[in-house]
N, C-alpha and C positions, 0 to 999 in steps of 0.2 A: 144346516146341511147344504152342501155346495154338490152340485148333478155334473161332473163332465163324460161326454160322450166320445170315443175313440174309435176313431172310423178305421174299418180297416182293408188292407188290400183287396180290391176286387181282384175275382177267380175268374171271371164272366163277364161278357159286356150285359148292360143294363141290369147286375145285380150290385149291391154293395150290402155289406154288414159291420153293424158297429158293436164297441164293449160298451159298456157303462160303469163308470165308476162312482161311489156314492160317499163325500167325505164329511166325516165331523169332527170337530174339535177346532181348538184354538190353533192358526197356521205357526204363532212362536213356541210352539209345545217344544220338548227335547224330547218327547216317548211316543214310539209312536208303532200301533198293532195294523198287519193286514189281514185282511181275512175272505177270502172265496169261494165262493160255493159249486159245485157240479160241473169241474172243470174235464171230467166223465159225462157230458151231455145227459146220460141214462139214468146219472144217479141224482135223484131228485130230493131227498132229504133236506140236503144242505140249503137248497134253494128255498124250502119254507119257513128253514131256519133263520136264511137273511132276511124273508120276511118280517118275523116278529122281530130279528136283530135293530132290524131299519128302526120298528117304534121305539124299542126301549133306548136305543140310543139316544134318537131325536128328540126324547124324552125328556132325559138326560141333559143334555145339549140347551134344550130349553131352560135348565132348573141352573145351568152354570153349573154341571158336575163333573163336563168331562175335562179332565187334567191333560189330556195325550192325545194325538191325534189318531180316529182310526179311517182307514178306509178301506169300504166294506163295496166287493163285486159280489153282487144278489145272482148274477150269471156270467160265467166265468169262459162260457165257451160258446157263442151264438151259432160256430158253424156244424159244432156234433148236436146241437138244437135242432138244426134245420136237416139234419140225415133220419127222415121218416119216410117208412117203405111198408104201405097196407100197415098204418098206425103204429108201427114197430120203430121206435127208435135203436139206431145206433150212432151211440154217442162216443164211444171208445176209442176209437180208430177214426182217423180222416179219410174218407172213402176216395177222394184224387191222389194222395201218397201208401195208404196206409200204415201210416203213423199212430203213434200211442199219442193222443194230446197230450198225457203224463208224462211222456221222456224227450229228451233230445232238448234238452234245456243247457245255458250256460255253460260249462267249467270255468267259473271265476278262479281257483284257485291256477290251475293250467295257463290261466290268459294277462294276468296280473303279475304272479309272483316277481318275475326279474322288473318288471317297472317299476314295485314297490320295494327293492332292496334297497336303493338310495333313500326311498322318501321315509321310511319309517324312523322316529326316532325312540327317545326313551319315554315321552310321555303317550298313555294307552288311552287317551280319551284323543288324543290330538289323532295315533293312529288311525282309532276308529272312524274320523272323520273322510282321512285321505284313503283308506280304504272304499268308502261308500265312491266317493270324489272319481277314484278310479273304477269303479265300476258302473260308473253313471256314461264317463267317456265312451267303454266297451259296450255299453248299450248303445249308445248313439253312432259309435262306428261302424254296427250292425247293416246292412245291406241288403233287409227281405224281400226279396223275390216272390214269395210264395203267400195267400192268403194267412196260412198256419203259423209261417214263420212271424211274421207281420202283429201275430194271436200273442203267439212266444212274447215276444219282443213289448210289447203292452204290458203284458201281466209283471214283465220283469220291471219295467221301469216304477211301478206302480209299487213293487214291493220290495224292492233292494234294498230300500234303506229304512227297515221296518225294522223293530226290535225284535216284535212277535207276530207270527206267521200261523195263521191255522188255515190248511187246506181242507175242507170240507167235503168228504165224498162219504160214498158205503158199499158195501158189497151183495154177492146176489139174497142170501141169507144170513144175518151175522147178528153176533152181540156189537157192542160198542167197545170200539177197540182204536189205540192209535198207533203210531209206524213214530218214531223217534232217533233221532240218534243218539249216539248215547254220551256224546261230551254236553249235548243241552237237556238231558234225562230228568234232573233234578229239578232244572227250574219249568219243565215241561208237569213235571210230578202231580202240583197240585189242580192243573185242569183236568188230567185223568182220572182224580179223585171230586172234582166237581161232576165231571160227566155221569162218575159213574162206571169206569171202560173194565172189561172185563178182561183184557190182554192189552198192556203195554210191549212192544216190538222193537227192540233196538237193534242198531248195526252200526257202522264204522263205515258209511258208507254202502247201498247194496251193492254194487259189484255191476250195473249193466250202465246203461243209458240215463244219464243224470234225470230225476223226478225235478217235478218244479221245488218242492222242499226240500232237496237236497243240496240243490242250484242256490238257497240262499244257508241254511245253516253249515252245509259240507265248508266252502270257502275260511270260513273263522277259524275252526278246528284245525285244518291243514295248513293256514297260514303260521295259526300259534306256534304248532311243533316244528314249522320247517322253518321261522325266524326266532325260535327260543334259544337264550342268550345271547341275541342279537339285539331283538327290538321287541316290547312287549304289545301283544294281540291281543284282546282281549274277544270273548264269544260276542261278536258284534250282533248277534240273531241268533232267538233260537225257532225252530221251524218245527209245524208237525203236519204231519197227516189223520185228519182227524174221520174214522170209518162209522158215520151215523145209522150204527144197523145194518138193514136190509134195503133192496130198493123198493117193496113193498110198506117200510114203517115210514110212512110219510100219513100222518097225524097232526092237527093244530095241536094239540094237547103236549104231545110231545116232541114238537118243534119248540114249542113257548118253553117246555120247561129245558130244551138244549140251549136254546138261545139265555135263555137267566143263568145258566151254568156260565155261559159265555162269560156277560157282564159278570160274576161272579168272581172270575179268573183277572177280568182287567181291573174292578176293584184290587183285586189282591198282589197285583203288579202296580199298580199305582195310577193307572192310564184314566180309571174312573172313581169317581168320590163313595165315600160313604166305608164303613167297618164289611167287611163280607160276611157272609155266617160261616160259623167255625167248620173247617177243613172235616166232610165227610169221612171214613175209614176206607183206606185201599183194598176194591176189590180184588185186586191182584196184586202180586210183585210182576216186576218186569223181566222177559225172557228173553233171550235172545234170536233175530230173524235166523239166523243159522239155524235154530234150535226148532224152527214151524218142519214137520212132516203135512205134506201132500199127499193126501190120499186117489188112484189115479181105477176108473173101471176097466179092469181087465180082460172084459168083452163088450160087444153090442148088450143090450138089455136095458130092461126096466129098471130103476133105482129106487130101491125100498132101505130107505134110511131108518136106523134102530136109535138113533141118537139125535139131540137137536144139538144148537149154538148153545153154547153156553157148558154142557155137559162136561162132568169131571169124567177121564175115560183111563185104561189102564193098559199095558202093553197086553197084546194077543184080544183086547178086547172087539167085537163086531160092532162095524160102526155103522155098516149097509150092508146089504146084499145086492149084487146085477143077479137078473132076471134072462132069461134069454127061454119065451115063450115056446122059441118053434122047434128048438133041439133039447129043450126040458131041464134046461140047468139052472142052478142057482149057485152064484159063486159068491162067498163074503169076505168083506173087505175088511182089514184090522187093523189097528193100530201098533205099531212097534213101537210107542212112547207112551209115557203119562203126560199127561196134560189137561188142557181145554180144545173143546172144540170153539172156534171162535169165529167160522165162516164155512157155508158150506154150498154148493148147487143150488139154485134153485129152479135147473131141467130137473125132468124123472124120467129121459130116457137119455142113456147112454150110448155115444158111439165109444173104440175099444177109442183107449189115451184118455177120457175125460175126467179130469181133476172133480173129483166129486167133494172133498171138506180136507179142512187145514184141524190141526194141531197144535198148539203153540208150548213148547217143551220147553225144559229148562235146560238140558245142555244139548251146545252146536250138535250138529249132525250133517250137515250142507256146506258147501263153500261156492267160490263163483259167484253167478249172478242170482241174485237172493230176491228178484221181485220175477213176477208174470210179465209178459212181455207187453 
């Protein structure tokens, strides 16, 4: 395992913060996985997950197993780390922008396309190369100004030219669920069947402020269709966002067995040695992010949830009630879809607006911007 450490812009005189990145495998590999954890400062799952990822890798590593290279950020975001206010993290937002650390990443496809209309030719291994090639430049002609951008700008160089991308977060209460798109759905298929996920989430894209996994899988896809019968593209990366629960299921127990799921997946991609064990049964089929309803509190009050994660629910079904102690109401909240619940609050009091649990339906219902801000 090879330690490098990536310093990055100071915001302040006499502070500075760095990434760490943690790499293993043989450097002539042709396959090659990224994976990072709690790129959501708050959401702490993934972080214990690269813990036990670190052993069994380096494990691995030691036995002469691993075929591909991975490299693996245990902490993905040092500066929503350090946003603690009376023991409260906020990890979400950059508190000198207020930024999502989750968006405002690349448009490779936007920034590339006309450079690459010369270079591509008809063989798709060669393209794949000059693809990466060029977006290695566009990282480097990058210009950050800002500690965050600076953050950007690291993560990207680290995982552009990955095969396979799992972005490691979780939500405030959830099953196991991942966010995918849906030209790489299929070879994404069998780690949502290792994990376990009880909502697969596609889209074409969501519709706002590029995600860090979309900044690497989106580019393939739109490059293929807007150079088909031109020049062959192939899915150079597939990417996901992988949602570990809740931010409360943070377990050794259950880190060690996300993380053997992991290795399980890159066995079964070829990146580490050994037969995997045979392909679990899908706990879901996969739906579409159009297709999630939002359920939002209709007033001020207390939140008395009828339903957890996980839950099969039915249209007109009560999924909560607000509360509202002081003028003696109780108002319930329902679902207009069948579905799953697959994430929900983990407040219990309501101001009026508050997204209290998601839904994950089987047909669209949403258009526009398809993620939280």
């Amino acid at each position: 395992m090879q330690t490098v450490h990536h310093p990055l812009l100071s915001p302040s005189l006499g502070t500075r913060r760095t990434l760490t990145s943690l790499h293993f495998g043989p450097e002539q590999a042709t396959q090659k996985a990224y994976i990072q954890a709690s790129l959501h400062a708050d959401e702490l799952p993934g972080m214990l997950v690269a813990h036990h990822l670190r052993d069994l890798l380096s494990a691995a590593e030691a036995r002469d197993e691993l075929l591909g290279k991975v490299v693996l950020v245990p902490m993905a975001n040092p500066i929503g780390l350090s946003q603690t206010v009376m023991h409260h993290q906020l990890g979400r937002f950059e508190l000198a922008s207020m930024e999502n650390f989750n968006r405002h990443y690349p448009d490779f496809f936007v920034l590339l396309r006309d450079e690459l209309a010369p270079l591509l030719g008809p063989d798709p291994k060669q393209n794949q190369a000059t693809v990466r090639a060029a977006m290695a430049r566009a990282l480097d002609e990058q210009a950050p100004s800002t500690e965050l951008q600076s953050l950007r700008q690291n993560l990207m160089r680290l995982s552009h030219d990955a095969d396979l991308v799992l972005d490691l977060h979780c939500d405030f209460e959830a099953v196991m669920h991942l966010y995918v798109e849906q030209a790489v759905m299929d070879r994404l298929a069998p780690l949502a069947r290792y994990l376990g996920a009880r909502a697969v989430l596609w889209a074409n894209g969501s519709g706002g402020s590029i995600s860090f996994d979309e900044a690497l899988s989106g580019p393939w896809w739109r490059l293929r269709a807007h150079f088909a019968g031109q020049a062959p593209v192939p899915l150079g990366c597939a990417s996901t966002t992988v949602e570990l629960r809740g931010q409360t299921d943070v377990s050794d127990a259950q880190a060690l067995q996300d993380a053997l799921a992991i290795c399980h997946y890159l066995q079964h991609e070829g990146l580490l040695a050994g037969a995997p064990p045979a392909l679990p049964p899908a706990l879901c089929e996969p739906t579409p992010l159009a297709g999630t309803e939002a359920l939002i509190a209709p007033h001020p009050g207390v939140i008395a949830f009828t339903c957890a994660p996980g839950d099969e629910v039915q249209p007109g079904q009560v999924l909560a009630h607000v509360v509202d102690p002081v003028a003696h109401r109780r108002t319930a909240v329902t679902s207009s879809i069948a579905g799953v619940i697959y994430a929900r609050q983990n407040l219990r009091w309501a101001t009026a607006g508050l997204e209290l649990c998601r839904v994950a339906g089987r047909e669209p219902i949403r258009s526009g911007n398809l993620l939280s801000p």
